[in-house]
Backbone as JSON Lines, residues from 0, in Angstrom:
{"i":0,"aa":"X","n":[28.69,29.41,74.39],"ca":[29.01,29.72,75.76],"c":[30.03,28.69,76.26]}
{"i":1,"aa":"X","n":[30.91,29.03,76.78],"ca":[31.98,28.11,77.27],"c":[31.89,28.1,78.92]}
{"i":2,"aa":"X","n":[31.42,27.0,79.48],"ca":[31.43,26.15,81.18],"c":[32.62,25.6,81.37]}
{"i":3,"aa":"X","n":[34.01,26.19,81.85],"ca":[34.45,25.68,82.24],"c":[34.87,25.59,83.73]}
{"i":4,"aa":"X","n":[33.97,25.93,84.7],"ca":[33.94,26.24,86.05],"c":[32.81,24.56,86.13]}
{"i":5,"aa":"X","n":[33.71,23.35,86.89],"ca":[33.1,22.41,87.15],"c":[32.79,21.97,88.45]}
{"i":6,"aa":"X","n":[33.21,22.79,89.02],"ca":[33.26,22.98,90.53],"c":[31.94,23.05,91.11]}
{"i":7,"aa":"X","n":[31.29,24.46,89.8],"ca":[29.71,24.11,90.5],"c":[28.78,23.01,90.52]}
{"i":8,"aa":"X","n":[27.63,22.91,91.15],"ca":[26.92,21.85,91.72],"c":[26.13,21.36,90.03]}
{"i":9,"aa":"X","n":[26.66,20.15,89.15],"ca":[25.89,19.45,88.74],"c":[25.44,18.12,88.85]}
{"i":10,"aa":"X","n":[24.26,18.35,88.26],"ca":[23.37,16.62,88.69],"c":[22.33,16.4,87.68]}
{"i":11,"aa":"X","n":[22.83,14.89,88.31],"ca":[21.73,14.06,86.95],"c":[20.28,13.55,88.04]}
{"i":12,"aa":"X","n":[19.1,13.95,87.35],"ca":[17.73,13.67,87.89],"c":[17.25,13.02,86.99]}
{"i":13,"aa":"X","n":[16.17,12.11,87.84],"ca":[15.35,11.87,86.73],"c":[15.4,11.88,85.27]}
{"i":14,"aa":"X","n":[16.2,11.86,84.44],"ca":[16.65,11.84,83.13],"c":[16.78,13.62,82.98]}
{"i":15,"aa":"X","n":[17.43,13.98,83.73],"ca":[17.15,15.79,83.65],"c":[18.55,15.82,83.76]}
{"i":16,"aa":"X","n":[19.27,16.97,83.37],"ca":[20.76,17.4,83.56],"c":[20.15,18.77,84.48]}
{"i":17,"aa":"X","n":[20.68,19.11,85.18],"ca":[20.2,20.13,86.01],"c":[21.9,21.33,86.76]}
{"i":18,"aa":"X","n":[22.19,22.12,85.49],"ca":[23.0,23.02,85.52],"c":[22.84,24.61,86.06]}
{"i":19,"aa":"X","n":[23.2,24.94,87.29],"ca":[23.2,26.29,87.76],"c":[21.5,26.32,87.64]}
{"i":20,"aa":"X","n":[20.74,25.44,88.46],"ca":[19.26,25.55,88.25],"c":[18.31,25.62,87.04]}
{"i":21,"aa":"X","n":[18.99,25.38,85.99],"ca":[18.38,25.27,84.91],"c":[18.27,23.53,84.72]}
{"i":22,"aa":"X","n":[17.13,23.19,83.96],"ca":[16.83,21.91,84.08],"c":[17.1,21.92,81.75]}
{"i":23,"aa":"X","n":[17.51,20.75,81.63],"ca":[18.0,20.41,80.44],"c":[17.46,19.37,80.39]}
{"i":24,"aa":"X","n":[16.26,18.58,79.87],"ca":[15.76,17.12,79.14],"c":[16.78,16.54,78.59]}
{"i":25,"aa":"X","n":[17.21,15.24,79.23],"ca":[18.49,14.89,78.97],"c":[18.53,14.51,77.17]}
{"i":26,"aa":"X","n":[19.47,14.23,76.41],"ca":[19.66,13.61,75.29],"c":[19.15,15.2,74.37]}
{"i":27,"aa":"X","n":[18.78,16.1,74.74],"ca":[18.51,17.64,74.08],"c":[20.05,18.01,73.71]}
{"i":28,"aa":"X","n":[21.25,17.79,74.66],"ca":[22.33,19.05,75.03],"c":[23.42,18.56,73.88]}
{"i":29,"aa":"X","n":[22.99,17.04,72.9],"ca":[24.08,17.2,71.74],"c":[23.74,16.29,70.94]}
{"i":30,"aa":"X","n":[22.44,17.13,70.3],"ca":[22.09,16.09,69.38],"c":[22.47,15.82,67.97]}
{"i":31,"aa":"X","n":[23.69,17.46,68.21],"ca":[23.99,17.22,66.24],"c":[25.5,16.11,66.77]}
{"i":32,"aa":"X","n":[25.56,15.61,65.43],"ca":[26.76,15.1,65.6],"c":[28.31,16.01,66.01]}
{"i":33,"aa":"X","n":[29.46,15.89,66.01],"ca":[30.0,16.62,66.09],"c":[30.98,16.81,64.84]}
{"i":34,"aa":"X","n":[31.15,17.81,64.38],"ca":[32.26,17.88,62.79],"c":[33.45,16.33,63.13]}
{"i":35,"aa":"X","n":[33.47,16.15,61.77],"ca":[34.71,15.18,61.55],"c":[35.7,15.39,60.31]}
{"i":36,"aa":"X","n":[36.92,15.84,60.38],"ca":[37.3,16.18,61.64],"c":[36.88,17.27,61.99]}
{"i":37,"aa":"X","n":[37.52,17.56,63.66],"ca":[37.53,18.63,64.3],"c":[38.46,19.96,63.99]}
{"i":38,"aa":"X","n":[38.3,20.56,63.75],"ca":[39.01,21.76,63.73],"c":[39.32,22.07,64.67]}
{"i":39,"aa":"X","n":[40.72,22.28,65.53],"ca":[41.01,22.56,66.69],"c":[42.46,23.61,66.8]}
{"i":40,"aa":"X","n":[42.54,24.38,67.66],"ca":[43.69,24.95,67.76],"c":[44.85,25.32,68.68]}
{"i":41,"aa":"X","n":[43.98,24.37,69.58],"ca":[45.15,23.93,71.08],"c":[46.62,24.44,71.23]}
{"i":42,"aa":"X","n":[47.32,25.0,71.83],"ca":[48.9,25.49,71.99],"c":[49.37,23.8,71.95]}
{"i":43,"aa":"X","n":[50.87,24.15,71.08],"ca":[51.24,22.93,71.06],"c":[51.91,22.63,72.35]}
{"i":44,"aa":"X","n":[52.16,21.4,72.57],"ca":[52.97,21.05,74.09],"c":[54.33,21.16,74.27]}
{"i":45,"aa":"X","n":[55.58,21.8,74.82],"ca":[56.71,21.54,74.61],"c":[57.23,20.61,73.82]}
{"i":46,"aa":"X","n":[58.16,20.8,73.18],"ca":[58.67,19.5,72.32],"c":[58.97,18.36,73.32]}
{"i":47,"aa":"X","n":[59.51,18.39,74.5],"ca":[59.86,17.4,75.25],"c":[59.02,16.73,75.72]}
{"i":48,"aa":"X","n":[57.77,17.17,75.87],"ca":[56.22,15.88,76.13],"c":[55.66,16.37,74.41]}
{"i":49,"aa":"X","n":[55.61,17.12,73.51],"ca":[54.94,16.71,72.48],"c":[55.34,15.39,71.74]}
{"i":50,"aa":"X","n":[56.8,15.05,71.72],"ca":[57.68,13.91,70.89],"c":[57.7,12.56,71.9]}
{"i":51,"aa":"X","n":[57.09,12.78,73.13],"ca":[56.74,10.97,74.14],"c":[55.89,10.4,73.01]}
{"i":52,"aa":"X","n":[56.31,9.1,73.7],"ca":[55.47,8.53,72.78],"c":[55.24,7.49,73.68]}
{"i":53,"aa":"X","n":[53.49,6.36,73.98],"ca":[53.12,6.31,75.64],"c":[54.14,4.72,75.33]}
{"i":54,"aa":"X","n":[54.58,5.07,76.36],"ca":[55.18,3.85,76.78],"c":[54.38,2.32,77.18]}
{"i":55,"aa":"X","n":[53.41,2.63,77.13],"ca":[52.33,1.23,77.22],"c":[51.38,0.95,75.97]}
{"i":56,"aa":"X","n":[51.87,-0.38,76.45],"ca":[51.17,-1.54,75.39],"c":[49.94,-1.15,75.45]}
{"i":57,"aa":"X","n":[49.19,-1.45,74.12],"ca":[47.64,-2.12,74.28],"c":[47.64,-3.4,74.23]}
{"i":58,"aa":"X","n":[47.64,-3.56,75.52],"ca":[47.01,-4.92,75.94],"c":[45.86,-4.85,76.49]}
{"i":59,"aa":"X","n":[45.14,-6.09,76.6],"ca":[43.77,-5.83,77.32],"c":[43.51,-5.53,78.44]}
{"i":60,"aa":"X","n":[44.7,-5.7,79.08],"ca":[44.93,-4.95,81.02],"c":[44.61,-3.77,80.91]}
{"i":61,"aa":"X","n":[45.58,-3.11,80.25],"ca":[46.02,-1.59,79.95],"c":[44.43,-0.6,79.44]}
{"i":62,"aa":"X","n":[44.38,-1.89,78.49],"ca":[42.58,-1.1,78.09],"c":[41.73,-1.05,78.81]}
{"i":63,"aa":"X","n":[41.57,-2.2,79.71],"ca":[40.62,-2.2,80.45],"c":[40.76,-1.57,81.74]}
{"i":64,"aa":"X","n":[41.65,-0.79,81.85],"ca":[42.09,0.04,82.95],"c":[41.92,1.48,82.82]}
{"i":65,"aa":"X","n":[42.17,1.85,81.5],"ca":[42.36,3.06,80.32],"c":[40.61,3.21,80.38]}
{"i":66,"aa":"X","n":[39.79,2.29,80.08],"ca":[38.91,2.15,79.87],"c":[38.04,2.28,81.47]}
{"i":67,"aa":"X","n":[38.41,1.94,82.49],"ca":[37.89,2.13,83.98],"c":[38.24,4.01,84.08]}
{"i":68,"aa":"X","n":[38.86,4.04,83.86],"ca":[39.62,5.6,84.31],"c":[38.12,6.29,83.24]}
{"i":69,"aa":"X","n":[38.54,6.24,81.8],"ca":[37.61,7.14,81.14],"c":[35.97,7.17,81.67]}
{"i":70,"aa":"X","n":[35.98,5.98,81.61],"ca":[34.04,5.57,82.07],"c":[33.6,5.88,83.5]}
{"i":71,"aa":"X","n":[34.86,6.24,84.86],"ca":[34.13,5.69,86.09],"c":[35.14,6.84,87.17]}
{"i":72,"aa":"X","n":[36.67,6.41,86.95],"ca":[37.32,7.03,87.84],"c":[37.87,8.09,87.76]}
{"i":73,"aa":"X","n":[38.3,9.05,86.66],"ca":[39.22,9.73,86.77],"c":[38.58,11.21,87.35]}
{"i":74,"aa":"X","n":[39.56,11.93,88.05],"ca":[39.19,12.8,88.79],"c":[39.8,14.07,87.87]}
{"i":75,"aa":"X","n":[39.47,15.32,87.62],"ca":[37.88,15.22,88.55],"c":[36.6,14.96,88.38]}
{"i":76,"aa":"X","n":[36.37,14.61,87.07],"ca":[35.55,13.83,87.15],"c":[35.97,12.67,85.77]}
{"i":77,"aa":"X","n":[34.83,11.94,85.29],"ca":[35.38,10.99,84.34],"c":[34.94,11.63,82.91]}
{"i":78,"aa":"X","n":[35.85,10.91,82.04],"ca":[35.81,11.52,80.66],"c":[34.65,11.29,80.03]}
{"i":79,"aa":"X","n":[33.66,10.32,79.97],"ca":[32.19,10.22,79.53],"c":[31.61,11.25,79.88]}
{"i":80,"aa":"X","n":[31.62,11.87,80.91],"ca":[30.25,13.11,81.01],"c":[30.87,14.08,79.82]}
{"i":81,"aa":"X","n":[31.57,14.58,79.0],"ca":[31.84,15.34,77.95],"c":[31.77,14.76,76.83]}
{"i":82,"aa":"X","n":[32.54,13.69,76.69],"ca":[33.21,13.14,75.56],"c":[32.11,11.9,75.53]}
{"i":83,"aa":"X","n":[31.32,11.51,76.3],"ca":[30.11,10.34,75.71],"c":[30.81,9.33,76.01]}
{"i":84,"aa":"X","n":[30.23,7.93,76.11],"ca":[30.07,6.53,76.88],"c":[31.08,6.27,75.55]}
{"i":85,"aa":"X","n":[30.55,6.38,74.75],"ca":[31.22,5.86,73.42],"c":[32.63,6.75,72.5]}
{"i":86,"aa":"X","n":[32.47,7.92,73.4],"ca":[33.53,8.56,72.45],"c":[33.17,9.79,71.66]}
{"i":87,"aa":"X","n":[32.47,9.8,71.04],"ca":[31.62,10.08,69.95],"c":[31.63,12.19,70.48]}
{"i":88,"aa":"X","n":[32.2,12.49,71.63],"ca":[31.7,13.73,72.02],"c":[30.45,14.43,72.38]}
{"i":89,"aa":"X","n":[29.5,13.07,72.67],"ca":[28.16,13.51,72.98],"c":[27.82,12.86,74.11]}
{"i":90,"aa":"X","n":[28.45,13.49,75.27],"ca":[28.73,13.27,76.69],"c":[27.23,14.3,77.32]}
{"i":91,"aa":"X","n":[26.52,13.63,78.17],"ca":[25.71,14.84,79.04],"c":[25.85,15.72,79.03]}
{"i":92,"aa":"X","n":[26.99,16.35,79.35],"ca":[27.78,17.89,79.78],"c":[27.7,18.26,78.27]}
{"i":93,"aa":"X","n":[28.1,18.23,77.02],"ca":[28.44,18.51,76.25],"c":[27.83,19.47,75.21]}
{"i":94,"aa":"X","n":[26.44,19.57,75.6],"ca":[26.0,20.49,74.94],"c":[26.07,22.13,75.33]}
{"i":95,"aa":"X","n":[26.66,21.99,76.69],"ca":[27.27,23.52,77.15],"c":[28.51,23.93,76.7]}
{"i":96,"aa":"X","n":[29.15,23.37,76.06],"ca":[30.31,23.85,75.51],"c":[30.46,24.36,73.67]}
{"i":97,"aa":"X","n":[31.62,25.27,73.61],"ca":[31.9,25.85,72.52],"c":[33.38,26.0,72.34]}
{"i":98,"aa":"X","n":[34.11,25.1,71.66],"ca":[33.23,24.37,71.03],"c":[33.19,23.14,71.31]}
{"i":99,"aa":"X","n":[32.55,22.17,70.73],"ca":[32.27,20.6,71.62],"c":[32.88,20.27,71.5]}
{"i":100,"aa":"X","n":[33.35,19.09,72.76],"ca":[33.96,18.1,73.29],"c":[34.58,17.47,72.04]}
{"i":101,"aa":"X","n":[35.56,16.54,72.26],"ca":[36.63,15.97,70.53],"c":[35.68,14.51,70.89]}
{"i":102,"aa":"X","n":[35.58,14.66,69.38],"ca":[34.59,13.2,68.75],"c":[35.76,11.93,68.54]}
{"i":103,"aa":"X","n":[36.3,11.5,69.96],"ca":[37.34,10.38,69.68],"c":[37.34,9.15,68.76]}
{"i":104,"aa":"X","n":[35.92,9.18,68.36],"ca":[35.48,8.12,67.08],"c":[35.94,8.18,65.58]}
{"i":105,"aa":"X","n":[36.36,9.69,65.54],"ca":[36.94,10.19,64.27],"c":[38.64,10.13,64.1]}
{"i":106,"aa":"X","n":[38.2,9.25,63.12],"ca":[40.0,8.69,63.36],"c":[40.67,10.05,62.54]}
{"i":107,"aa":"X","n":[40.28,10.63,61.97],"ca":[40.55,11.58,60.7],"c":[41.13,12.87,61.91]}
{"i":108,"aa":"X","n":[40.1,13.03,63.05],"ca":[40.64,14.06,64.29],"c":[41.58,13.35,65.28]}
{"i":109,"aa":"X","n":[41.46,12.19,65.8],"ca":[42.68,11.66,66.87],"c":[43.87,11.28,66.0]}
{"i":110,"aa":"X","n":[43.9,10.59,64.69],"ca":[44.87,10.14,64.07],"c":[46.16,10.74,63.6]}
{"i":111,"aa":"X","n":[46.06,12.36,63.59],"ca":[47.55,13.07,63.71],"c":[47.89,14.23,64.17]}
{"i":112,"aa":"X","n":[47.82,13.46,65.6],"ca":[47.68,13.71,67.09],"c":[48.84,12.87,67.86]}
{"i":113,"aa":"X","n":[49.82,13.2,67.8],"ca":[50.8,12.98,68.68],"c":[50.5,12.56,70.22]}
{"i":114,"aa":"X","n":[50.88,11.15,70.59],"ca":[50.76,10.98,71.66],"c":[50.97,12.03,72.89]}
{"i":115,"aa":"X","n":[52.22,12.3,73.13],"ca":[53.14,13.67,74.23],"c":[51.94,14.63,73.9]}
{"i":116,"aa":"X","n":[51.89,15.15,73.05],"ca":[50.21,16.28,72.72],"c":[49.08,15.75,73.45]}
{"i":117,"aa":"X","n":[48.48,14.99,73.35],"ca":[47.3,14.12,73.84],"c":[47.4,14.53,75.7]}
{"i":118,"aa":"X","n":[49.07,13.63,75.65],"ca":[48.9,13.38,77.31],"c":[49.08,14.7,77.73]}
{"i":119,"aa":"X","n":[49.45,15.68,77.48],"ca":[50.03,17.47,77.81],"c":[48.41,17.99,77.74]}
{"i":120,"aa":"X","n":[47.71,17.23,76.91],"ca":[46.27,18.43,76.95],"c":[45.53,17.61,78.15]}
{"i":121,"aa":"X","n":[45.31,16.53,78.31],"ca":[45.02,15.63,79.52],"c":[45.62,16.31,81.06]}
{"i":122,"aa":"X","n":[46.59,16.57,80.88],"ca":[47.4,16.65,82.22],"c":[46.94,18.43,82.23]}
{"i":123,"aa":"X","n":[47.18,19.29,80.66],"ca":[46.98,20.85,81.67],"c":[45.75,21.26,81.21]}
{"i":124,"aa":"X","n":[44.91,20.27,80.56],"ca":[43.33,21.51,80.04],"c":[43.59,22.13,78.7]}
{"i":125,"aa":"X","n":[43.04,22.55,78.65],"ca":[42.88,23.51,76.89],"c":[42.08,24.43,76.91]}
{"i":126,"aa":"X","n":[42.97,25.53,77.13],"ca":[42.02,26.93,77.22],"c":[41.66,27.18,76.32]}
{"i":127,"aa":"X","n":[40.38,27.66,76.94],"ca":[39.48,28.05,75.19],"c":[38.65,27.0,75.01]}
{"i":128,"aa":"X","n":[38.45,25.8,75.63],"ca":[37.45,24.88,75.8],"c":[37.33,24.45,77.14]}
{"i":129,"aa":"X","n":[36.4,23.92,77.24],"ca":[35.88,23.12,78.68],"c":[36.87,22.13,78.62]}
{"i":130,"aa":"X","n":[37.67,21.68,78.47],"ca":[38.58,20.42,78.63],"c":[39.64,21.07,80.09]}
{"i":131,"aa":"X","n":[39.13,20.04,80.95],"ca":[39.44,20.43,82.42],"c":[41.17,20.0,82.48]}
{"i":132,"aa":"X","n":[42.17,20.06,83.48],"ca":[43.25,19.72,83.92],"c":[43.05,18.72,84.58]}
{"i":133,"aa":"X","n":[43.65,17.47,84.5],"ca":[43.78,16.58,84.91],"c":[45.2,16.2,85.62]}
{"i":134,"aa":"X","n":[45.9,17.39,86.62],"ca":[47.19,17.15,86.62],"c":[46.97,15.97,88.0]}
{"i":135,"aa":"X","n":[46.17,15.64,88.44],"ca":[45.83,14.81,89.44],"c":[45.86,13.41,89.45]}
{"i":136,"aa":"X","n":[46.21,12.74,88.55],"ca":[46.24,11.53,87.49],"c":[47.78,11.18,87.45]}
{"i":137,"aa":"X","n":[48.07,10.05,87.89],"ca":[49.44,9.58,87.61],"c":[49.44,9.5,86.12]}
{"i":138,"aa":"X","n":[50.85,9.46,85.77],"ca":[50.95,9.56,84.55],"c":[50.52,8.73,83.32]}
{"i":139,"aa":"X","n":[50.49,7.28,84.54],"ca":[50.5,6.07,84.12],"c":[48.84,5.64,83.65]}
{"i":140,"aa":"X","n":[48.01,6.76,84.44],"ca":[46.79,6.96,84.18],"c":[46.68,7.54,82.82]}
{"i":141,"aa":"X","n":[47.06,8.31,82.56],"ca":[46.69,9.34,81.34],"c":[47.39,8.11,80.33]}
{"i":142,"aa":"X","n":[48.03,7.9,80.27],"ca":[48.75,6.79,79.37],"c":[47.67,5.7,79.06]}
{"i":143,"aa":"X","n":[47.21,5.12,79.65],"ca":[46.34,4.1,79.78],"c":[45.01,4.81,79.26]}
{"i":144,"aa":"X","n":[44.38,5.82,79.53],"ca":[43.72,6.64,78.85],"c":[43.86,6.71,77.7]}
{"i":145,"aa":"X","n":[44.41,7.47,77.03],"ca":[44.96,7.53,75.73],"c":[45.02,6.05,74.84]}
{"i":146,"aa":"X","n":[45.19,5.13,75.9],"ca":[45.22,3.55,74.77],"c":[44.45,3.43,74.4]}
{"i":147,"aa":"X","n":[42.91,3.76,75.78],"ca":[41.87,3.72,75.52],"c":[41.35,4.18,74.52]}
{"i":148,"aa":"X","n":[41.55,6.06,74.24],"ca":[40.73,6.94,73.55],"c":[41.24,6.63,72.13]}
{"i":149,"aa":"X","n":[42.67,6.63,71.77],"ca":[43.17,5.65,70.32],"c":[41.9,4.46,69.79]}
{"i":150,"aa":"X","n":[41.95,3.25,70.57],"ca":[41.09,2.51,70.55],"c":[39.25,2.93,69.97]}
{"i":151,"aa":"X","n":[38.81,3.81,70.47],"ca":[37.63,4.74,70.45],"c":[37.82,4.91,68.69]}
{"i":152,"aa":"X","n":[38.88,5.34,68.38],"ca":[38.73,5.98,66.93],"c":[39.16,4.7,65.85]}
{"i":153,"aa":"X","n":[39.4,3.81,66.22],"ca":[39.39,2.32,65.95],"c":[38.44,1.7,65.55]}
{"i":154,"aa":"X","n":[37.57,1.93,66.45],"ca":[35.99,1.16,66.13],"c":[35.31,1.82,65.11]}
């Protein structure tokens, strides 16, 4: 089943995920791991943002900013409720989707992945999965993101 209407009312209770009135025991919604790699089939991005390449350093500013955005701020909401604290694609939300969230831990799936691609699926969504539009995000955000999520498949 594919949720990509985030608009409606979800919430975290008591260790409960609580979607369209259905109550989910949290840590139930993704307990298999997720394939590595991912098999994915995303439209590619124009050549003119597929061939960017992010103009920012990893430095520890940049990460730790990249790293505020994924964990806390980015709108509309933040990249952990899908994609997991750690990356890994086993985010709260994540067990409502088909297919799951990208396991940024798998260097074998982020590793040939074109930056301009990355920031183009960030900025318009990816139909055909729950991966929301983020055109709300300076650019400089998604950039810093991406240092981050690189980093993720690092560890």
């Amino acid at each position: 089943m594919n949720y990509r209407i985030f608009k409606l009312r979800i919430g975290v209770s008591l260790g409960f995920v609580v979607i369209l009135g259905w109550s989910i025991p949290h840590g139930v919604l993704a307990e298999e791991p997720p394939q590595c790699p991912q098999p994915r089939f995303t439209q590619k991005a124009p050549d003119n943002i597929y061939n960017l390449k992010n103009p920012f350093e990893a430095t520890p500013e940049n990460l730790k900013k990249g790293k505020m955005l994924y964990q806390v701020r980015a709108k509309p909401m933040p990249c952990k409720h899908c994609h997991g604290v750690k990356g890994d694609g086993r985010g709260a939300m994540a067990g409502g989707f088909d297919p799951p969230p990208r396991d940024f831990t798998c260097t074998k799936t982020i590793k040939g992945v074109p930056d301009g691609q990355l920031f183009w699926i960030i900025e318009n969504g990816s139909p055909g999965t729950g991966m929301l539009s983020f055109k709300g995000l300076k650019d400089e955000h998604i950039w810093q993101i991406l240092l981050y999520v690189r980093q993720l498949a690092k560890e």
